[in-house]
N, C-alpha and C positions, 0 to 999 in steps of 0.2 A: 400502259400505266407504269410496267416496269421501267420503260426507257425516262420518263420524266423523273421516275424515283434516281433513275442511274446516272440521270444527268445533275438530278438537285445534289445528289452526293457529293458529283465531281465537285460543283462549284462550291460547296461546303468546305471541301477538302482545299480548293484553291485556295478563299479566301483566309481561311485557318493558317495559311500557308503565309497569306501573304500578310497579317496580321502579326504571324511569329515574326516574320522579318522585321516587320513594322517595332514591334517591341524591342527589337534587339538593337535596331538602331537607336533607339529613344534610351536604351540601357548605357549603351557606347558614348552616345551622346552626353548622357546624367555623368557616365566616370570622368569623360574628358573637363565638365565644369566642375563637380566636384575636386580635381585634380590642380585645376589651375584656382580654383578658391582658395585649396590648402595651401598652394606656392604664394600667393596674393597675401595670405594670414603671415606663412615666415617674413615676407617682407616686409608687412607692416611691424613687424613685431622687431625684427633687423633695426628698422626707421625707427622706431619708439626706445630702442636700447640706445642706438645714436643720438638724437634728441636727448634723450635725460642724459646722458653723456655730455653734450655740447653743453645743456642748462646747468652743471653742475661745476664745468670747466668755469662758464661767464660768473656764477657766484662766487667761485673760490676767487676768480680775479678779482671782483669787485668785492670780495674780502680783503684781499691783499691791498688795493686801491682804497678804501677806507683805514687801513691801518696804518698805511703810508701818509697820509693827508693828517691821521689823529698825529704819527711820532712827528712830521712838520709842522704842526700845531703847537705842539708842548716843545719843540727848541724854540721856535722863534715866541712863546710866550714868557719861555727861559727868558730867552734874551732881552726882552722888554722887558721885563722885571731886574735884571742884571742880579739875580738871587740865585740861590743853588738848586742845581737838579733837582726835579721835582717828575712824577708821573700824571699821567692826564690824568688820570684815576684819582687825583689830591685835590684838583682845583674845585 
């Protein structure tokens, strides 16, 4: 009786054993994703500063290019009119 109790131990003891291991790698395993998530988050976030970056660069230009097209507007409206300086803003 003792020997089946001494043997049920051992393998209690193995599998405990081998069940710590088991966790530890599942822990190793969780930090190494949770690690590259966190690196995956700077990068999107990197991307997302770049991005509103770029969209801010293409408005300011197509600010400029609407400005440019309004002051080529009011000379050659100038000029059709053959009258004095005027601003777009008057017509």
């Amino acid at each position: 009786m003792q020997s089946v109790q001494g043997e049920f131990t051992k393998l209690r003891q193995i599998l405990d054993s081998e069940e710590a291991k088991e966790l530890r790698k599942l822990k190793d395993e969780l930090g190494i994703i949770l690690k590259k998530l966190a690196e995956s988050e700077n990068d999107l976030v990197q991307e997302k500063l770049l991005v509103s970056s770029h969209i801010s660069d293409v408005e300011r230009r197509l600010q400029g290019s609407t400005m440019e097209l309004l002051q080529i507007l009011e000379v050659s409206l100038m000029l059709l009119q053959g009258s004095k300086p005027f601003t777009f803003w008057e017509i």
